[in-house]
C-alpha positions in Angstrom: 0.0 0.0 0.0 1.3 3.4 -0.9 1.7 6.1 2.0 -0.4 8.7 1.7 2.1 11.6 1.6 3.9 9.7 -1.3 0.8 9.6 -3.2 0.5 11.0 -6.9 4.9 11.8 -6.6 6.8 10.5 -8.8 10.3 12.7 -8.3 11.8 12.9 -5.4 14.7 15.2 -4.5 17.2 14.3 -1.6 17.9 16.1 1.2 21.5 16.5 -0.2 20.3 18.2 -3.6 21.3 21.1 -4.5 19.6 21.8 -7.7 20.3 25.1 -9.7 17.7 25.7 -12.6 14.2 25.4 -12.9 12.2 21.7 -12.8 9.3 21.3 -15.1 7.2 18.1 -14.4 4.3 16.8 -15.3 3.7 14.7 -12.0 4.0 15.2 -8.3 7.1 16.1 -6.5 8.5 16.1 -2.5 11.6 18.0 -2.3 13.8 17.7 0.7 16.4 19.5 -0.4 17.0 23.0 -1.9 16.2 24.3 -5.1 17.4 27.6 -6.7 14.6 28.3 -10.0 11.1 27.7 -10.2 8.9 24.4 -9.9 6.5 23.4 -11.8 4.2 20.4 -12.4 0.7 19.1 -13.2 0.7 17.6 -10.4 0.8 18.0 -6.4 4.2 19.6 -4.8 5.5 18.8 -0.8 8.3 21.1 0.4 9.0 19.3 3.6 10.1 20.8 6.9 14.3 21.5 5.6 13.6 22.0 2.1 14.3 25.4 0.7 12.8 26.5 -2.6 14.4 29.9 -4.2 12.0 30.3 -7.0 7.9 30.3 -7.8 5.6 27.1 -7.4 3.3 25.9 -9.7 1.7 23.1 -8.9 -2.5 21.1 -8.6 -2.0 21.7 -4.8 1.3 22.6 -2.4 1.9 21.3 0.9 4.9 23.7 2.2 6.7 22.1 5.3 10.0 24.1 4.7 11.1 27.4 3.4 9.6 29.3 -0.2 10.9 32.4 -1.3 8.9 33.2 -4.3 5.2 32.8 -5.7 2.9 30.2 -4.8 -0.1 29.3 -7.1 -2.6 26.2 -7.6 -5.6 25.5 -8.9 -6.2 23.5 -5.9 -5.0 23.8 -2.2 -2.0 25.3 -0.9 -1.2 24.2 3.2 1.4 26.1 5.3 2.4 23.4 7.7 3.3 25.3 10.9 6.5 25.1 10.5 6.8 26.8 7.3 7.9 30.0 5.4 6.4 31.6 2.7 7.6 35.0 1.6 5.6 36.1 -1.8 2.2 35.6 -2.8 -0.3 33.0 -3.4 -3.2 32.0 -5.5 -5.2 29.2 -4.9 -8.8 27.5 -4.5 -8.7 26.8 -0.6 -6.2 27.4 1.8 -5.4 26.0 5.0 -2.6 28.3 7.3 -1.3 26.5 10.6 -0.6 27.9 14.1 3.0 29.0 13.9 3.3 29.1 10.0 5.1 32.3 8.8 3.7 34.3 5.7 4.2 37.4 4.3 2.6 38.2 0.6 -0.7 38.8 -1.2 -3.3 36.4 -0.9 -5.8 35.9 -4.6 -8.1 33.4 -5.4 -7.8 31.3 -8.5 -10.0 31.6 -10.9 -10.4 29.5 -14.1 -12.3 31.3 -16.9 -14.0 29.4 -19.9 -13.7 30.9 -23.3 -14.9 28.6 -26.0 -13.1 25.3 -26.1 -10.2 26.8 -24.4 -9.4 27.5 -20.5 -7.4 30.2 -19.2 -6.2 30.7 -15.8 -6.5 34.6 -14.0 -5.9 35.7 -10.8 -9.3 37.3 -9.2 -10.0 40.6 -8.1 -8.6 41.4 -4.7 -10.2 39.6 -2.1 -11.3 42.0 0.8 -9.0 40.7 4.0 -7.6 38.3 2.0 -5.5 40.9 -0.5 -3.8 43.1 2.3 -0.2 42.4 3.4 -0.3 39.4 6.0 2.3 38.3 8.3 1.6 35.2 10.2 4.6 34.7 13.1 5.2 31.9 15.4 5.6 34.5 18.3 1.8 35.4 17.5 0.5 32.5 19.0 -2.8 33.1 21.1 -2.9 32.9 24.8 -5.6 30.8 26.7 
């Protein structure tokens, strides 16, 4: 049986990657290691808790566990695992933010358009709370 946070990835990159370039994929990936360019795939991308990613994400859905320094978007669901950090903005369909997570960008829902045969992707209009400047910190934590 295959575990559920290897499902749908089919390239992995090690903890002792270093990768310098951009990696263009058409399914999943889980990257414990660092990569300096942009990622891209059809299909589902995990950044786990050491991983560092230097470049934008495009992916179905993102599950960040480490450190992104660029643009996140999906057409699906982006997680910031609480020990995360994201610092640039993200587009996606739902979004799930954990206690502790660190974020500082723009936040715009995808939005898929239909135009004939053809589908295009745009970014929507600013969302109200959403679109300001966020910051999420791990020192923000609330007090019970």
């Amino acid at each position: 049986m295959v575990n559920d946070t290897l499902k749908h990835v089919e390239t992995m990159i090690g903890a002792d990657a270093v990768v310098y370039g951009n990696l263009k994929l058409k399914g999943g990936v889980i990257i414990y290691g660092m990569i300096f360019g942009d990622v891209i795939t059809d299909g589902p991308a995990r950044i786990s808790r050491k991983a560092l990613v230097k470049g934008n994400v495009e992916a179905s859905d993102a599950y960040i566990g480490g450190a992104v320094e660029g643009n996140l978007t999906t057409n699906g669901k982006v997680v910031l695992k609480s020990h995360s950090k994201v610092s640039g903005d993200i587009v996606y369909q739902k979004l799930v933010i954990e206690e502790g997570a660190q974020f500082e960008g723009r936040c715009d829902l995808y939005k898929e358009v239909e135009a004939g045969n053809q589908h295009s992707n745009e970014r929507a209009g600013q969302v109200d709370s959403l679109s300001q400047s966020v910051l999420y910190r791990k020192s923000e934590k609330k007090i019970q």
